[in-house]
LOSE-866716 format. One record per residue (C-alpha): residue number from 1; residue in one letter; z, y, x. Coordinates in steps of 0.001 Angstrom, whole numbers. Example, Ala and Ser with C-alpha at 12.3 -4.5 7.8 and 13.67 -1.06 7.14 Angstrom:
     k   r         w         v         u
     1   A      7800     -4500     12300
     2   S      7140     -1060     13670
This chain:
     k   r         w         v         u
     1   X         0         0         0
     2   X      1069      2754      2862
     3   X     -2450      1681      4926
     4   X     -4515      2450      1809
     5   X     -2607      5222       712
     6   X     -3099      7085      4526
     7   X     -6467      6157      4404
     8   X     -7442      7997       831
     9   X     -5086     10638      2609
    10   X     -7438     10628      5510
    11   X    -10487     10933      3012
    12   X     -8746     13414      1181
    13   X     -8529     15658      4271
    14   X    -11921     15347      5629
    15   X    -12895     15817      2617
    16   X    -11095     18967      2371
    17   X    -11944     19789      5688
    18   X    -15717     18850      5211
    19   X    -15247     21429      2516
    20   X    -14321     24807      3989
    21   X    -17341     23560      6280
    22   X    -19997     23338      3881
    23   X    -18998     25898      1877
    24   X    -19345     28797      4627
    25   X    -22452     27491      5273
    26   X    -23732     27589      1835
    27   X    -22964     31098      1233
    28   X    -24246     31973      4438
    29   X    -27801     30446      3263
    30   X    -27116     31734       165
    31   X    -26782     35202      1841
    32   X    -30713     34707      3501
    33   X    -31738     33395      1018
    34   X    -31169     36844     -1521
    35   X    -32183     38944      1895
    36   X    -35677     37795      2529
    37   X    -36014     37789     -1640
    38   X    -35014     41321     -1266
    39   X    -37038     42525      1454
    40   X    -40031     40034       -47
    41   X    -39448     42565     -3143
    42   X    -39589     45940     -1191
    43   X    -42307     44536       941
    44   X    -44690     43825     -2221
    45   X    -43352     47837     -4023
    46   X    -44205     49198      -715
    47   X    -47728     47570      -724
    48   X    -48534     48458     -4596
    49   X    -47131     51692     -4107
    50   X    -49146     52691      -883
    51   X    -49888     50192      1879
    52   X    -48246     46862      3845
    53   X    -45540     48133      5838
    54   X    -46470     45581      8736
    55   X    -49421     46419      9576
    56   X    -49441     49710      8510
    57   X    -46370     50316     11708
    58   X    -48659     48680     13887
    59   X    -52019     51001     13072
    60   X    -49707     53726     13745
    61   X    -49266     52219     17337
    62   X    -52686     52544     17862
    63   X    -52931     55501     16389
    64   X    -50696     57224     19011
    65   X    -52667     55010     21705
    66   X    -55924     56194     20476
    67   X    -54719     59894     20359
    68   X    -54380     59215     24238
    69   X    -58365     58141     24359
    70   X    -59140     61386     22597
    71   X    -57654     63620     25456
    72   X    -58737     61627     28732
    73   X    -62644     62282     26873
    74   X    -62195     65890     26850
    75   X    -63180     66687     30878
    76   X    -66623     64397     30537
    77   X    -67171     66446     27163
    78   X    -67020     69543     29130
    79   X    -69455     68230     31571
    80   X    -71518     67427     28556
    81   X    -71309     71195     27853
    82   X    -72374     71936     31378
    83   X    -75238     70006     31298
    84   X    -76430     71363     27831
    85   X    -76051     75306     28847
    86   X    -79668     76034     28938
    87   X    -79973     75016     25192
    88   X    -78986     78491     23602
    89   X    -79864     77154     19705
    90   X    -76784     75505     18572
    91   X    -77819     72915     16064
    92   X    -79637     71443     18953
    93   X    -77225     71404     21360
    94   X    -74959     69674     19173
    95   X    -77153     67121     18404
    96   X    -77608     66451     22444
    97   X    -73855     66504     22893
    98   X    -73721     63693     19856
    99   X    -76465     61589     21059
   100   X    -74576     61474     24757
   101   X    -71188     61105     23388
   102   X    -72343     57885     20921
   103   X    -73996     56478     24085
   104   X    -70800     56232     26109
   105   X    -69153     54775     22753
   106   X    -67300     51845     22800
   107   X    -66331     49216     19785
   108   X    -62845     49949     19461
   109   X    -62206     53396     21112
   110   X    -61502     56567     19700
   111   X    -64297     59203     18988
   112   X    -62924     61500     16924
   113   X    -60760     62144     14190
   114   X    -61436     62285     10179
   115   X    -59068     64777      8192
   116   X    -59196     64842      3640
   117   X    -57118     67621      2889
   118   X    -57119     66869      -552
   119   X    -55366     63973       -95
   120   X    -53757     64570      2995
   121   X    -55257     61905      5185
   122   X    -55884     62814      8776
   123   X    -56767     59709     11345
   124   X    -58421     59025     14632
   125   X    -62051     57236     14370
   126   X    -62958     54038     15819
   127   X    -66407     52941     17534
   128   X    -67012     50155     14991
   129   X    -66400     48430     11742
   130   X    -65257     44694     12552
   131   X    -62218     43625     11951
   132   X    -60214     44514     15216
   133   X    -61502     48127     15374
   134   X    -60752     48533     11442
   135   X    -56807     47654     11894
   136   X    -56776     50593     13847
   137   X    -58241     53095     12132
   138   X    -61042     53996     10075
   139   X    -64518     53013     11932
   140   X    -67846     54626     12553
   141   X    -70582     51998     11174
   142   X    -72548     52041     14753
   143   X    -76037     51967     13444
   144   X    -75809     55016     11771
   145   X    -75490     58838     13367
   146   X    -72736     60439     14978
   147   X    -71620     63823     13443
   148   X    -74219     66656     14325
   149   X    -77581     64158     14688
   150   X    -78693     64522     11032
   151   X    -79186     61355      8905
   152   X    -76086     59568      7753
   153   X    -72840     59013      9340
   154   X    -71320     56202      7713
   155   X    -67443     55463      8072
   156   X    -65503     52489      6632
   157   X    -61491     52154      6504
   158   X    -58610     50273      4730
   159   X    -57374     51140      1718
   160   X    -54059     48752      1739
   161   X    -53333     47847      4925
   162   X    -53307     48929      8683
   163   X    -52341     52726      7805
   164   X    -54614     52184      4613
   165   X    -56461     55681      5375
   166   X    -59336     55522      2843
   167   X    -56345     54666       319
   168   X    -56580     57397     -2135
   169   X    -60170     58437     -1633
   170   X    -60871     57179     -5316
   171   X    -59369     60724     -5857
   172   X    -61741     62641     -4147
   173   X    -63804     65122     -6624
   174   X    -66930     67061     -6086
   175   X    -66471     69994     -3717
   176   X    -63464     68580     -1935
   177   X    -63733     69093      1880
   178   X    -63958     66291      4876
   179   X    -63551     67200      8505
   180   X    -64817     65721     11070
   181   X    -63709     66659     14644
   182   X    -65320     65267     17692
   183   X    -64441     66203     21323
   184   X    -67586     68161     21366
   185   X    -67619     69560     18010
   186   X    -66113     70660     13857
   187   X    -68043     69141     11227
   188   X    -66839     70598      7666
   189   X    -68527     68183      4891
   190   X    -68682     68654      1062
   191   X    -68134     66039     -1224
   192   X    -70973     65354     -3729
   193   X    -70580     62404     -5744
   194   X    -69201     58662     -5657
   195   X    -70385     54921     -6221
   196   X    -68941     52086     -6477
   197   X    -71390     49205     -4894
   198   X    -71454     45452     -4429
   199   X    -70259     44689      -644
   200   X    -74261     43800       343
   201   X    -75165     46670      -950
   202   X    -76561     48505      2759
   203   X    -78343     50706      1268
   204   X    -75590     53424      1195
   205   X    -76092     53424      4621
   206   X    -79175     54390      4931
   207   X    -80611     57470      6479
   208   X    -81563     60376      4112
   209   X    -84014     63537      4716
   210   X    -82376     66834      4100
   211   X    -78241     68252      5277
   212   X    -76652     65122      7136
   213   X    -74815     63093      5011
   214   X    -71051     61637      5326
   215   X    -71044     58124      3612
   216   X    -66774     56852      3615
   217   X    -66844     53423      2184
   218   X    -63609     51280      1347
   219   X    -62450     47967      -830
   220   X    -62401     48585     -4858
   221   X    -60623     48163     -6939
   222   X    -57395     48175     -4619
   223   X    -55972     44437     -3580
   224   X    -59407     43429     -4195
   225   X    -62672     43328     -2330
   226   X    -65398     42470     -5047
   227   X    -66914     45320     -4736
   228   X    -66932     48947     -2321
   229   X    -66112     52646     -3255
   230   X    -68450     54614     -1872
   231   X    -67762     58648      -845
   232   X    -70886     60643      -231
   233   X    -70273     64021      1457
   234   X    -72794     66772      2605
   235   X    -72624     68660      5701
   236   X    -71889     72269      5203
   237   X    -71135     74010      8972
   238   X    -70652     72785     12180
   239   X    -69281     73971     15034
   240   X    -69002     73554     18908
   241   X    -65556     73077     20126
């Protein structure tokens, strides 16, 4: 009787003791568990009510990084300059100091920067549109002009993710100004209508006779890529820096 009664003492105790084990580690689980549901939550508000919080600290990285790319361009711009002196009409030399500047290019490297006042998006532009150049900011289709050769300059960005710059450009209205500002020159665009376009649709690309044309292009409807918001934009004056 004593031998089984000390051992369903024993199992009693480590019972007991098993207990004030298990149950620390439950409510510490239990603790992660509502954490990660919580930030899960704010994650997903944050990305319905602008853009993914992940990516969008890393595109601000490169941002900064990019800002840096910008700055060390600035002496072989003034050489640019140097080079062009003799050209006294200005529409021309801008359009040498573009075609140099787009031949030194490179996918992934700053060029410029893209400000919407209207609503309040201002970025550093990327040489190209795949996906790499695109996570950093918004990206200069290459096949198309840079800002002060006539044609079309195209430029694509997130709307979501990655800094989502083109995020509100569903807002833009006729009229509204976009800036473009290149190490060699200011580039004031007026908006003058929008599409929305199937994905293959190139064509929005194209080039076009008359003022040179600013094409922004971004995923519609947001969370979705079925089809492409397309901003087209005028050019109105330009400048040399």
């Amino acid at each position: 009787m004593s031998g089984g009664t000390g051992a369903g003492t024993a199992t009693f105790l480590g019972m007991r003791s098993s207990g004030k084990i298990v149950r620390p580690v439950l409510r510490f689980v239990a603790s992660v568990l509502i954490t990660s549901g919580i930030l899960m939550l704010v994650d997903a508000v944050l990305t319905v009510t602008w853009q993914e919080p992940v990516s969008a600290y890393f595109a601000h990285q490169d941002q900064n990084q990019l800002k840096k790319e910008l700055r060390a361009d600035l002496p072989q711009t003034e050489l640019d300059k140097r080079l062009l002196g003799s050209v006294h009409d200005q529409h021309k030399r801008l359009a040498g100091l573009a075609r140099l500047a787009k031949g030194r290019a490179r996918t992934g490297h700053a060029i410029g920067r893209i400000s919407l006042p209207k609503i309040g998006a201002h970025y550093v532009v990327v040489q190209g549109t795949d996906v790499d150049s695109l996570r950093k900011g918004p990206g200069h289709y290459p096949a198309t002009s840079f800002p002060g050769q006539g044609g079309t300059v195209a430029i694509a960005g997130h709307r979501t993710t990655y800094g989502a710059p083109f995020n509100q450009i569903d807002k833009l209205k006729k009229g509204d100004q976009i800036v473009l500002e290149m190490p060699y020159g200011r580039f004031v665009y007026a908006v003058d209508r929008t599409k929305i376009v199937l994905p293959t649709d190139l064509g929005v690309v194209k080039r076009v006779p008359g003022p040179e044309q600013l094409v922004l292009s971004a995923c519609h409807p947001l969370y979705s890529a079925s089809h492409r918001i397309i901003v087209f934009a005028r050019l109105k004056t330009e400048q040399q820096s």
